[in-house]
C-alpha positions as CSV (number, residue, x, y, z in Angstrom):
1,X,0.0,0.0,0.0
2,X,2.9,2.3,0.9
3,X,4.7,1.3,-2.3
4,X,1.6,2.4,-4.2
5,X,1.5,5.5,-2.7
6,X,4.8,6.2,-3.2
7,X,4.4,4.9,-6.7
8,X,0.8,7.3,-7.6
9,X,2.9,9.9,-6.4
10,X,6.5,9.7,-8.1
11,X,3.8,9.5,-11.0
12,X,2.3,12.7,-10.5
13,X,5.3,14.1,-10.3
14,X,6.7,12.9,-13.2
15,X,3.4,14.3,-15.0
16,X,4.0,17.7,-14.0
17,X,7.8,17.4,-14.6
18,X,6.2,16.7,-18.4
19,X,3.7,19.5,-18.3
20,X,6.7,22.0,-17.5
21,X,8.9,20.5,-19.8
22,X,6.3,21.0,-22.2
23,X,5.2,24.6,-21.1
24,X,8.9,25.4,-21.5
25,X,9.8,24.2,-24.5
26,X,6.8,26.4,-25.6
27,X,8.2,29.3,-24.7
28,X,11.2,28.7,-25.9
29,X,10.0,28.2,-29.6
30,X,8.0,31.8,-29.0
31,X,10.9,33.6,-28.2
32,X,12.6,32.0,-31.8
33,X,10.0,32.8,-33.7
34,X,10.5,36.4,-32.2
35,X,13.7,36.2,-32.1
36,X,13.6,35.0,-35.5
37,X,11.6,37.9,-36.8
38,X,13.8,40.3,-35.5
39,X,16.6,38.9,-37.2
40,X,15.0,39.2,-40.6
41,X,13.9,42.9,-40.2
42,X,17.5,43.7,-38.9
43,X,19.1,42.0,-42.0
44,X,16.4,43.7,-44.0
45,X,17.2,47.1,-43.1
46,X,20.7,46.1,-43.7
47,X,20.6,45.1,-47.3
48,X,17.9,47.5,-48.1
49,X,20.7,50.5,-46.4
50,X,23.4,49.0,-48.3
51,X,21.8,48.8,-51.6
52,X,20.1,52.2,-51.2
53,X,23.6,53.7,-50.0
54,X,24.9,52.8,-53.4
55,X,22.9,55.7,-54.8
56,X,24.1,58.2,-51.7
57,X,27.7,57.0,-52.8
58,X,27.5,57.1,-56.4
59,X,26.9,60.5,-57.6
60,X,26.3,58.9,-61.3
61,X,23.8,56.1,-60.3
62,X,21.5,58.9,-58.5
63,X,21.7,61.1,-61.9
64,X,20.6,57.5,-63.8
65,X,17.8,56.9,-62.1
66,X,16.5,60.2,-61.9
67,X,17.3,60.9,-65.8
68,X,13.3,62.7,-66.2
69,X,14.2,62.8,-70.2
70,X,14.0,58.9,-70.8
71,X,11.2,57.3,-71.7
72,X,12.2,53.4,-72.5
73,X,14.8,51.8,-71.2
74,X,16.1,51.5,-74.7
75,X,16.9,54.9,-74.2
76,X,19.8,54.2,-71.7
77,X,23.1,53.5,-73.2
78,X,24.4,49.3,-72.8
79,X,26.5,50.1,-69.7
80,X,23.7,52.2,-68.2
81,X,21.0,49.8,-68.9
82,X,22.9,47.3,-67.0
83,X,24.0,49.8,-64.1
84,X,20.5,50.1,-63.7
85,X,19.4,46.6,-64.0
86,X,21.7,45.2,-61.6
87,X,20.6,47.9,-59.2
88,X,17.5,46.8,-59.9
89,X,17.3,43.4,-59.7
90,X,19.2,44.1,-56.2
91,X,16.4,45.8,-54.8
92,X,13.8,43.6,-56.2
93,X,15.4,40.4,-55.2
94,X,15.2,42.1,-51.2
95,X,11.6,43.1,-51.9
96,X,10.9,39.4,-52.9
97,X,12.5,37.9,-49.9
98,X,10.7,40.2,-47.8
99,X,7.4,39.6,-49.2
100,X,7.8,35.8,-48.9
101,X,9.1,36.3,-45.5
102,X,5.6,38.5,-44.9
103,X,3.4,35.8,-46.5
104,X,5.8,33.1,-43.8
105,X,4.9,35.5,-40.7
106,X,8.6,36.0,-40.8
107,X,8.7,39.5,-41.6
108,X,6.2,42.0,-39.6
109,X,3.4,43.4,-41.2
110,X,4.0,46.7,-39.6
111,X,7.5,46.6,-41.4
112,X,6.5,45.1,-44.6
113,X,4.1,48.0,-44.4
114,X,6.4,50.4,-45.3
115,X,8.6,48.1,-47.9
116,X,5.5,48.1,-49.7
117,X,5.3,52.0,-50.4
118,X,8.7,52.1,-51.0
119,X,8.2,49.3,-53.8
120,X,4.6,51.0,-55.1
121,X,7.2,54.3,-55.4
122,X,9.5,52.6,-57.4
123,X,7.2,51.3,-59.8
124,X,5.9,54.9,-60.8
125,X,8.2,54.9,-63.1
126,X,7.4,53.9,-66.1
127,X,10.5,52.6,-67.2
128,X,11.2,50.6,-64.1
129,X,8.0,48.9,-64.9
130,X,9.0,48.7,-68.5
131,X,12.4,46.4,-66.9
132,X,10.1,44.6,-64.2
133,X,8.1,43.2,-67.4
134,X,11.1,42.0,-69.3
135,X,12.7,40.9,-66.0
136,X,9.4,39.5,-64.0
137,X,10.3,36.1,-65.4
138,X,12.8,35.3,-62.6
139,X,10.8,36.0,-59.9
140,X,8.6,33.7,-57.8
141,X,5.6,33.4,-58.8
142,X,3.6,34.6,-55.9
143,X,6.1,38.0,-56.1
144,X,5.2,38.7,-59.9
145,X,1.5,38.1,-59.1
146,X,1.9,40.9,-56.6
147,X,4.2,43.4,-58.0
148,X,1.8,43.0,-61.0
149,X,-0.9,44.0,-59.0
150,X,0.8,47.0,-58.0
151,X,2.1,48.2,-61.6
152,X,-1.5,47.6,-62.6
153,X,-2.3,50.1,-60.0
154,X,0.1,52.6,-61.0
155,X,-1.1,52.0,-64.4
156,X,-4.8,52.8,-63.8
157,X,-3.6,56.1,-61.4
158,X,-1.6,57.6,-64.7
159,X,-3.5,60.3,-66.2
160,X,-4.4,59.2,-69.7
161,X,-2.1,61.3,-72.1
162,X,-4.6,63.1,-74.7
163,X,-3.6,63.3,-78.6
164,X,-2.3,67.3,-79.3
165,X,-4.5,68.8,-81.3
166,X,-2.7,69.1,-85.3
């Protein structure tokens, strides 16, 4: 009788030794996923800082994408077109990890938040989305789908350019 008293209780024991284990295991995966999330918005703001500070550091690269007067990218010469392409498949590789990182509950919303202006900014440019749609193709799909979305939206906010009178 002593023995299964002794027994019951070195059980119930062990139960709540389980039931802590358990409670702390679970608050050890929240604090990764924080921890985790924190991580990706730090290295965010990192890349995004050292892409974007290419343009505070290059004089020339600032005047290139700021170049008013061009209307195609067929109007940049070849080593322009591609100082601008890389630049731009730079930033819109980052925006693609952070939006699947968003969709993952990786990246915050409040964060992605303002990524996502940043990118609808971008794509008022015409000829930026004149690259996106001959570059689009190496992409995820879910990121095309979006950034679609958006140059459809900067599309339909254009005011519609009417024919001169002769």
């Amino acid at each position: 009788m002593i023995l299964e008293q002794i027994a019951s209780i070195a059980s119930i024991i062990a139960s709540a030794a389980v039931v802590i284990s358990l409670i702390f295991i679970g608050l050890q995966l929240r604090q990764n996923a924080h921890l985790t999330r924190m991580a990706a918005a730090q290295t965010s703001a990192m890349l995004l800082s050292e892409n974007y500070g290419r343009v505070v550091e290059d004089p020339s690269l600032a005047e290139l994408l700021t170049r008013s007067e061009i209307k195609s990218i067929d109007d940049f010469s070849r080593a322009d077109r591609l100082r601008l392409s890389n630049f731009l498949s730079i930033s819109f590789r980052h925006y693609e990890v952070l939006h699947i990182h968003r969709r993952y509950g990786i990246f915050e919303e409040e964060l992605w938040l303002g990524s996502k202006t940043r990118l609808q900014a971008t794509l008022q440019s015409p000829t930026i989305r004149q690259w996106w749609d001959s570059t689009r193709h190496v992409y995820s799909k879910s990121f095309v789908e979006f950034v679609d979305e958006l140059c459809a939206q900067c599309e339909a906010e254009e005011p519609a350019t009417l024919p001169q009178p002769s």
